[in-house]
Backbone as a printed PyTorch tensor [residue, N CA C, xyz], in Angstrom:
tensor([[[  4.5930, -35.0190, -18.5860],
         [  3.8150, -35.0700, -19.8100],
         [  3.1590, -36.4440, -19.8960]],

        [[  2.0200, -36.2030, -20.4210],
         [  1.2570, -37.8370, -20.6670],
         [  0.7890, -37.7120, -21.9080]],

        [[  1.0880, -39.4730, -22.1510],
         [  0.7020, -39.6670, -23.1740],
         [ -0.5720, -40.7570, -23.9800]],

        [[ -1.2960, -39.8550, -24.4140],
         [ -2.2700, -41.0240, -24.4620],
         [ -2.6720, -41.7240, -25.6600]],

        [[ -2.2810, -42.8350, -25.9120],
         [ -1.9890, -43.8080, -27.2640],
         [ -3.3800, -44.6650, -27.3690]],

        [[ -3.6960, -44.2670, -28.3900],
         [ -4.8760, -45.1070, -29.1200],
         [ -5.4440, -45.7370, -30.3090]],

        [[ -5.0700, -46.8920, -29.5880],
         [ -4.9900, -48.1550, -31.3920],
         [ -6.4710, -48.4360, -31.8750]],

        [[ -6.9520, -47.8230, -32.9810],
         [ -7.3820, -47.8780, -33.7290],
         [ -7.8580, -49.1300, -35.3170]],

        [[ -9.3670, -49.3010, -35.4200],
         [ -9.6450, -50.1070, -36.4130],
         [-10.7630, -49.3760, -37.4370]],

        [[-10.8240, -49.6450, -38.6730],
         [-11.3870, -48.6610, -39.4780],
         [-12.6650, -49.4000, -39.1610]],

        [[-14.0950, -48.5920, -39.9040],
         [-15.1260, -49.4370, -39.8110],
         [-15.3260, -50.0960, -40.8640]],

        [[-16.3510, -51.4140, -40.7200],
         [-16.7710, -52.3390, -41.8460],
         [-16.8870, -51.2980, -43.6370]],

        [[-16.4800, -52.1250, -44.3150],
         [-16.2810, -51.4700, -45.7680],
         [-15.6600, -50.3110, -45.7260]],

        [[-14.9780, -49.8720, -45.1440],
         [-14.1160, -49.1930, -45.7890],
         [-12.4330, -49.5040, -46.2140]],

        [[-11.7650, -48.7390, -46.8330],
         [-11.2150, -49.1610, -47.5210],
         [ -9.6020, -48.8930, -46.7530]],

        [[ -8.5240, -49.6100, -46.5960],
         [ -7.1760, -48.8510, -45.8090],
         [ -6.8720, -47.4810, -46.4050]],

        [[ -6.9220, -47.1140, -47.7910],
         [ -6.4400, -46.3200, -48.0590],
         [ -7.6630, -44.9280, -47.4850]],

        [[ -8.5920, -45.3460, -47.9130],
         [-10.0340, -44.5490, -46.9420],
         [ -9.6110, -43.7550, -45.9200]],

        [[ -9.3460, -45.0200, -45.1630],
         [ -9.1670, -44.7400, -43.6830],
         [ -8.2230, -43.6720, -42.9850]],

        [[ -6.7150, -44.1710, -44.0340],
         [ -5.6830, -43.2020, -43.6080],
         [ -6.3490, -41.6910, -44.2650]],

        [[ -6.5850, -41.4650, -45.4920],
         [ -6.9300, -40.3680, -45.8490],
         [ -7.8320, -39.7160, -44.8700]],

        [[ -8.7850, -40.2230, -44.4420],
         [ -9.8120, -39.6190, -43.4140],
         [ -9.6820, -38.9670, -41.7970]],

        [[ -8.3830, -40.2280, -41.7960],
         [ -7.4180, -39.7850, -40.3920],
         [ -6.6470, -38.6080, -40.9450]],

        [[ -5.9150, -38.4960, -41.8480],
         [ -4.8760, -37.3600, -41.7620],
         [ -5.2580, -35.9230, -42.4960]],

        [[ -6.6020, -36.3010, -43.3870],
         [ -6.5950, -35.4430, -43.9530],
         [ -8.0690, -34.6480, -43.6190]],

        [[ -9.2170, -35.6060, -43.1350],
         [-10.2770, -34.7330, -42.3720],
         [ -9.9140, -34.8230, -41.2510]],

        [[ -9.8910, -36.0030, -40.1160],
         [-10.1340, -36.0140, -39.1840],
         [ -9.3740, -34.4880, -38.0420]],

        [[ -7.7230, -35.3960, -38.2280],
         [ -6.6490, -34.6000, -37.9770],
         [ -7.0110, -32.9460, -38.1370]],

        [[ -7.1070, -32.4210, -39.5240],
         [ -7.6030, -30.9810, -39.3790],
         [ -8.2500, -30.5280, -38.7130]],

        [[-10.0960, -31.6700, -38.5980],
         [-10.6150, -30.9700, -37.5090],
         [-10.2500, -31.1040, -36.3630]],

        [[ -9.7260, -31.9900, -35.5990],
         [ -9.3730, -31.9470, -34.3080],
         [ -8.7800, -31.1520, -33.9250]],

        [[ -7.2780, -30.5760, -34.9320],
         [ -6.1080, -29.3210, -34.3350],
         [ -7.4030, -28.0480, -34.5640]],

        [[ -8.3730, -28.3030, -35.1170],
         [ -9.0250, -26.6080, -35.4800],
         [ -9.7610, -25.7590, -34.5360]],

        [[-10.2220, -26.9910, -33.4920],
         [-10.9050, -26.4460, -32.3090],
         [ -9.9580, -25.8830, -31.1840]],

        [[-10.3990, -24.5420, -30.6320],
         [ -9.4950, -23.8320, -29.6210],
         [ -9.5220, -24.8010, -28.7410]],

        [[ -9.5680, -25.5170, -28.0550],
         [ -9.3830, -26.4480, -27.0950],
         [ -7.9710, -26.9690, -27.4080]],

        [[ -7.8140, -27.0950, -28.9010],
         [ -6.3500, -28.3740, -29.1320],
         [ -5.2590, -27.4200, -28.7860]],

        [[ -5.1450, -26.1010, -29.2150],
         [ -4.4250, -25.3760, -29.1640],
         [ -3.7280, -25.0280, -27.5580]],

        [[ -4.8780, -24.7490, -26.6240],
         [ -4.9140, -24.8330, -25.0940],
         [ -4.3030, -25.8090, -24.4750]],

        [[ -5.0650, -27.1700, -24.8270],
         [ -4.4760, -27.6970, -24.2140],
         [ -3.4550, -29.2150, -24.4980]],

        [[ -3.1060, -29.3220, -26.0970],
         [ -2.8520, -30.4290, -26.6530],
         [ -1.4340, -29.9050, -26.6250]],

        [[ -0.3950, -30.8870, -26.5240],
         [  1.1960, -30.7250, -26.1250],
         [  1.6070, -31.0460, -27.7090]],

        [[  1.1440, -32.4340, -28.1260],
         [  1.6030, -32.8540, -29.1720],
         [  0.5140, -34.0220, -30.0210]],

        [[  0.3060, -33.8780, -31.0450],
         [ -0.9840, -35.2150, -31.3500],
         [ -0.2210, -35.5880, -32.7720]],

        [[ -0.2540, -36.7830, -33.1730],
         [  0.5780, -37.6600, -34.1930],
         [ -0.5720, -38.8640, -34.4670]],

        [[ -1.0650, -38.9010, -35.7910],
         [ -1.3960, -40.1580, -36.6240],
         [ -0.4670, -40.5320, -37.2300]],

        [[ -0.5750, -42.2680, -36.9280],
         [  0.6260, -43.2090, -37.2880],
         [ -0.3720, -44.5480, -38.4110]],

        [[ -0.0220, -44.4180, -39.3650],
         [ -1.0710, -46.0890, -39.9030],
         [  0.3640, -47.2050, -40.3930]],

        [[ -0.0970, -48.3930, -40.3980],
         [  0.7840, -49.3130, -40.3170],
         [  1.5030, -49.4260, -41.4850]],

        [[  2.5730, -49.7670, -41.8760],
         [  2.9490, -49.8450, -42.8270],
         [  3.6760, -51.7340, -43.3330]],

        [[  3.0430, -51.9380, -44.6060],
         [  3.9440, -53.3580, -44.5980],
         [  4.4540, -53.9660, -44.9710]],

        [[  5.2710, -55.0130, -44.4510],
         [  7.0190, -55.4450, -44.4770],
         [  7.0880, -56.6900, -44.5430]],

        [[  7.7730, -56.9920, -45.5900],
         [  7.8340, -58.3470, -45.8240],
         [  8.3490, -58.8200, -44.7110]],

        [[  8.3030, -60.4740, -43.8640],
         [  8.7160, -60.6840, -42.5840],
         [  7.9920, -60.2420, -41.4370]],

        [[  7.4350, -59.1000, -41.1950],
         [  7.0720, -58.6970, -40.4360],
         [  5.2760, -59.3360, -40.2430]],

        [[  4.5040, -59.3630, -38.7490],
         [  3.4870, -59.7730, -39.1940],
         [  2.4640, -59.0940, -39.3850]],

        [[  1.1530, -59.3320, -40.0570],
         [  0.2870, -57.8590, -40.4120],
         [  0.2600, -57.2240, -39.2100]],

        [[ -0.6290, -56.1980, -39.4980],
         [ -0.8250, -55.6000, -38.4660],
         [ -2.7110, -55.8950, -37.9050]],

        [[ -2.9450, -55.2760, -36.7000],
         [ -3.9070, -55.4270, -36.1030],
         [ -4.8850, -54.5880, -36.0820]],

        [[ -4.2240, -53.8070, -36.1220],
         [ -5.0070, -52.4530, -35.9390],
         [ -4.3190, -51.3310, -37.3460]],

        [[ -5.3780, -50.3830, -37.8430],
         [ -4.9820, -49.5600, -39.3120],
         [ -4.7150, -48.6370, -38.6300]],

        [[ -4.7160, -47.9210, -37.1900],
         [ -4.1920, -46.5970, -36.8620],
         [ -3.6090, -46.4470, -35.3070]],

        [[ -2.7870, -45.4460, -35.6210],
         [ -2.4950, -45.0980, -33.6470],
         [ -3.2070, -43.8190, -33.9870]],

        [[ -3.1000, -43.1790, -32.9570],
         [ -3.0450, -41.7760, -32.3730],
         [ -2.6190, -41.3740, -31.0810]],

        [[ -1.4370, -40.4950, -31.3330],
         [ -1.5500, -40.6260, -30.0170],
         [ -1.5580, -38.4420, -29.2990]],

        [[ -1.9830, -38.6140, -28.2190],
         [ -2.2760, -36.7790, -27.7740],
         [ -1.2210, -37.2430, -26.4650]],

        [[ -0.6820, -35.7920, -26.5720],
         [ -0.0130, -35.7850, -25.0750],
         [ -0.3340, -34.4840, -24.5560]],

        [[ -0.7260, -34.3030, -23.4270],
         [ -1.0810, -33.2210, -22.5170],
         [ -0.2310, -33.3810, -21.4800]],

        [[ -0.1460, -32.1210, -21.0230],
         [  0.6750, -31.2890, -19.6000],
         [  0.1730, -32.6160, -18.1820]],

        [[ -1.1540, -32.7280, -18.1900],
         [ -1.6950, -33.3860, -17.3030],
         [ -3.3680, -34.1070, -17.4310]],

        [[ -3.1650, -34.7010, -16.3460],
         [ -4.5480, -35.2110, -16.4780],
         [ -5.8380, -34.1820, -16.2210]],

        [[ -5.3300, -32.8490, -16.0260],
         [ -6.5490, -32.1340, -15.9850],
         [ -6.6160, -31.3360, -17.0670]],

        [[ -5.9080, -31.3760, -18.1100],
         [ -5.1880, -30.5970, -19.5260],
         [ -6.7860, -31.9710, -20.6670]],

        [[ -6.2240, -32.8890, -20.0060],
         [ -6.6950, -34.2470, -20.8990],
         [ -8.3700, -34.0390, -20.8380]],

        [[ -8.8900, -33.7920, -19.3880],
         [-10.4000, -33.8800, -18.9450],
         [-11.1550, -32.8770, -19.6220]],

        [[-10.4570, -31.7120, -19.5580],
         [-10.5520, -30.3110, -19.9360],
         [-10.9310, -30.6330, -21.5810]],

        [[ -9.4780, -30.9610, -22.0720],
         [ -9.9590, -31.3110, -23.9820],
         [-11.5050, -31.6770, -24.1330]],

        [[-11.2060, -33.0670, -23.6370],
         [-12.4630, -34.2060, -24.0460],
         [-13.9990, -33.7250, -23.1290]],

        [[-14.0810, -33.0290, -22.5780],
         [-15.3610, -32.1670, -22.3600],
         [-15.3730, -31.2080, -22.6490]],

        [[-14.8520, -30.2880, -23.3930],
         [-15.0730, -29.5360, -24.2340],
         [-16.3270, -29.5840, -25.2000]],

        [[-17.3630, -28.6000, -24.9820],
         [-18.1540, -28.1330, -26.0540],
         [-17.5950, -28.3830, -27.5560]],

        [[-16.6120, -27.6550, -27.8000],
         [-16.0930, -27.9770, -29.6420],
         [-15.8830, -29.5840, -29.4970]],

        [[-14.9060, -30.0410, -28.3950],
         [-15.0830, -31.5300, -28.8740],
         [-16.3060, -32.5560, -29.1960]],

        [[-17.0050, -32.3010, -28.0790],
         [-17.8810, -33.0750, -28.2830],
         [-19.0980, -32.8990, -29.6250]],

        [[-18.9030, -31.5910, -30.1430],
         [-20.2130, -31.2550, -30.9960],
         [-19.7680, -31.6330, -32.4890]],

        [[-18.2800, -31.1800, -32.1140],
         [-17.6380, -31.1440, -33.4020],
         [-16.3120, -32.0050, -33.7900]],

        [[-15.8220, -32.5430, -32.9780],
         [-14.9700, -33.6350, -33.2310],
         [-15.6230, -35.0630, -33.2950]],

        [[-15.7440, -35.3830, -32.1000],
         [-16.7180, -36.3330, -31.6470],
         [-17.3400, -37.3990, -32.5880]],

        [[-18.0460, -36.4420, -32.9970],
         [-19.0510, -36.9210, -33.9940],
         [-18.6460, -37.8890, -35.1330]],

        [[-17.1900, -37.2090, -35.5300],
         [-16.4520, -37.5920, -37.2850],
         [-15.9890, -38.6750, -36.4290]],

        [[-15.7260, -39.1390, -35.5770],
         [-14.8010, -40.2980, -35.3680],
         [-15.7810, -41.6430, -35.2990]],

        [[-17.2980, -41.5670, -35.1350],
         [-17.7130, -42.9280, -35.5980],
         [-17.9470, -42.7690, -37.2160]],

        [[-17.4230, -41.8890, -37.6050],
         [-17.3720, -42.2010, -39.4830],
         [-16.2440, -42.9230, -40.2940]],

        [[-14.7770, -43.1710, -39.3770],
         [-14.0750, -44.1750, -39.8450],
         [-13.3080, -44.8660, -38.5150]],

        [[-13.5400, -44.5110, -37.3970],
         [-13.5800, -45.5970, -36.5570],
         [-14.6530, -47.0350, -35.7780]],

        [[-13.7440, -48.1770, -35.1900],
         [-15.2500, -48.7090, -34.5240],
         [-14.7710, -48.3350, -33.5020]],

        [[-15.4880, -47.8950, -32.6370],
         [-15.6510, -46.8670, -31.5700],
         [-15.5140, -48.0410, -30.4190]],

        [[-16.0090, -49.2740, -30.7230],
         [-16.4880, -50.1990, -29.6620],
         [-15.2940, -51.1130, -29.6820]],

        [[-14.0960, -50.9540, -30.5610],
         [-12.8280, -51.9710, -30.9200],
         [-11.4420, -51.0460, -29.9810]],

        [[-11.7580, -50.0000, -29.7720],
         [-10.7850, -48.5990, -29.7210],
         [ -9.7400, -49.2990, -28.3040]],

        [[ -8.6050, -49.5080, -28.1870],
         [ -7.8960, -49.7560, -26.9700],
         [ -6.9230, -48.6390, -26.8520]],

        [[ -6.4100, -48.4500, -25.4460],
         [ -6.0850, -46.7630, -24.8310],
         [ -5.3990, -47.3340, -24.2870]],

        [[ -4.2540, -46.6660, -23.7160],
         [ -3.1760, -46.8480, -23.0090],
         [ -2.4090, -45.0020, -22.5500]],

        [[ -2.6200, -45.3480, -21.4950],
         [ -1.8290, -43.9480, -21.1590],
         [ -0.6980, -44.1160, -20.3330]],

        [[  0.3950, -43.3750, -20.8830],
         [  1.9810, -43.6110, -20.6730],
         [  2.6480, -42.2720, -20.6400]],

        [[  3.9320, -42.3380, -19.7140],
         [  4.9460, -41.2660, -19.3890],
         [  6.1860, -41.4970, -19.8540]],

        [[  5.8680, -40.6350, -21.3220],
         [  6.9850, -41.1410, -22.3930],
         [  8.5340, -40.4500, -21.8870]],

        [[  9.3560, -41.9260, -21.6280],
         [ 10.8040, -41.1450, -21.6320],
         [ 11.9270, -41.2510, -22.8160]],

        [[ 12.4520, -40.2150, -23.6170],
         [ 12.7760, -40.3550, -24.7720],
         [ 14.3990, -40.4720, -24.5250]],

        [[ 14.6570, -41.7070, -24.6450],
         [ 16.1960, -42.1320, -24.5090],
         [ 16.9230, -42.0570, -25.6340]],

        [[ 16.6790, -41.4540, -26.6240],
         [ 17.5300, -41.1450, -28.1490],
         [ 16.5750, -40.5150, -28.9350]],

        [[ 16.9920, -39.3030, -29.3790],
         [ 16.3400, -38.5320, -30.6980],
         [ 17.1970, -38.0590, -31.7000]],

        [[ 18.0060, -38.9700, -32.6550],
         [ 18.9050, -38.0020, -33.9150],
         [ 17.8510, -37.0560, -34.4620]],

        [[ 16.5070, -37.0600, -34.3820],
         [ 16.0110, -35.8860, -35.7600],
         [ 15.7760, -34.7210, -34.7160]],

        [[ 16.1090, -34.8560, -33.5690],
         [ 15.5620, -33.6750, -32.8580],
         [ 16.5620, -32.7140, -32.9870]],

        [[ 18.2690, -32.9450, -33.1220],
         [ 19.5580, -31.7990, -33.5170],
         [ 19.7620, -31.3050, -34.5920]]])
């Protein structure tokens, strides 16, 4: 399984609370709505920062992260017709597209209490 993690910054004027709303509550919908996510998306999770006294801000207002079967599960999504016409598009409306850093990783999960 791969996983592909992507830290996220909102664009100029908008607002944190904006941002998360737009991630979880447009963005997110449309992305799971296209038959593509269904095919070929394993698992997809928006994360926004949360904050703690002590702790230092944060850098970035969002993760996301998609995990697919493989790297041809991943190619397949992101050229997709629905993606590109119809996902695509909403993500330069609260991301900067040009700030976006990616990391792709082979998550091994060494403890889960919420999974029993």
């Amino acid at each position: 399984m791969l996983k592909f993690t992507f830290l996220i910054r909102r664009t100029e004027g908008m607002s944190k609370e904006a941002f998360v709303d737009h991630h979880r509550n447009n963005h997110a919908p449309l992305f799971m709505s296209i038959p593509e996510s269904e095919k070929y998306v394993k698992k997809y999770v928006v994360s926004h920062p949360v904050e703690i006294a002590g702790f230092p801000a944060a850098q970035y207002d969002g993760i996301t992260d998609i995990y697919f079967s493989s790297i041809e599960d991943f190619h397949a999504f992101f050229a997709s017709e629905n993606y590109k016409l119809k996902v695509h598009p909403d993500e330069s409306n609260f991301i900067k597209l040009n700030e976006v850093v990616s990391l792709v990783s082979d998550e091994k999960t060494v403890v889960d209490v919420m999974a029993s």
